[in-house]
N, C-alpha and C positions, 0 to 999 in steps of 0.2 A: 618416154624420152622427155628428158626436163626441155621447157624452152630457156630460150634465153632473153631475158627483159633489155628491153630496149632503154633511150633518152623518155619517151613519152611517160614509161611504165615508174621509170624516178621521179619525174619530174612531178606525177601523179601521187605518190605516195610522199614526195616534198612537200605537196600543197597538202594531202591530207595531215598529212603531224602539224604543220604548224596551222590549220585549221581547227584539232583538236585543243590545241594549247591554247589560240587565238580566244576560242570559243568558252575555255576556260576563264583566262584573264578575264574576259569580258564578262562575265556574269560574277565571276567575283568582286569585281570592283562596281558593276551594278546591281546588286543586288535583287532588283526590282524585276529585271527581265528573268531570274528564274523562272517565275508565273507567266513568261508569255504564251500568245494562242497558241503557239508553234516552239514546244518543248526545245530548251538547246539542244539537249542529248541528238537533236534532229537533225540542227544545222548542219553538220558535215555532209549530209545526204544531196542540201542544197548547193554546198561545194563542188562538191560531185558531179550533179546534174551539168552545173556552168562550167566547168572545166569537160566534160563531154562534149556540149554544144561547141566549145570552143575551140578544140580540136577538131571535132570535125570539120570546123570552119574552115580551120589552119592548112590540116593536113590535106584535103581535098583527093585524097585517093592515093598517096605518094605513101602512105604511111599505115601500120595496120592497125585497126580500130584498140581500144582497152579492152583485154576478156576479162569476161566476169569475175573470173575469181583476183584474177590484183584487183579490180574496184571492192570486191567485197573485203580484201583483207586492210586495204586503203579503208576505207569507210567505220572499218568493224577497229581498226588502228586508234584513227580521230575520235571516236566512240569513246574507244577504254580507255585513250588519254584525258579525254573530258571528263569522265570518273573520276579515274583517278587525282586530277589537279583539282577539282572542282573547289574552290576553300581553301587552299593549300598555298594560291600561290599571292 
C-alpha cells in the first residue's frame, strides 16, 4: 500500500534539487573547491543531515519522522543533479 507523502517529504526533496543545482553552480563558478577535503558530490548528504536535525527540532513529535527511502531518493536526486550540471551551467 503506497503512502502518501506529506508537506515535510516536499519540502525535503525541495531543498534537495536546489541543493544539487546549488552545489553545482558553486563549483562551477569556483573552480578550485572541486578538490576540496570533502568531495561536493557529498555536500547533499550534509544537506540532509541539517535538514533532519531541523526537523526534528521543528516537529517535536506532532509530525512523522522522514523514511529512508524519500531521504535516499532526495539525496541520490541532488547527486545526479550535481552530475549532471556539473560545467554546464
Amino acid at each position: 500500500m503506497p503512502t502518501r507523502l506529506g508537506l515535510l517529504d516536499y519540502a525535503f526533496f525541495a531543498l534537495m534539487l536546489a541543493a544539487g543545482v546549488g552545489t553545482a553552480l558553486f563549483v562551477t563558478r569556483n573552480p578550485s573547491w572541486a578538490d576540496a577535503g570533502i568531495p561536493p558530490i557529498v555536500w547533499p548528504i550534509g544537506v540532509a543531515f541539517a535538514f533532519d536535525l531541523a526537523s526534528v527540532a521543528v516537529r517535536r513529535g506532532g509530525m512523522p519522522p522522514l523514511a529512508m527511502p524519500i531521504r535516499a531518493v532526495g539525496v541520490i536526486g541532488a547527486m545526479a543533479l550535481y552530475t549532471l550540471l556539473q560545467g554546464r551551467l
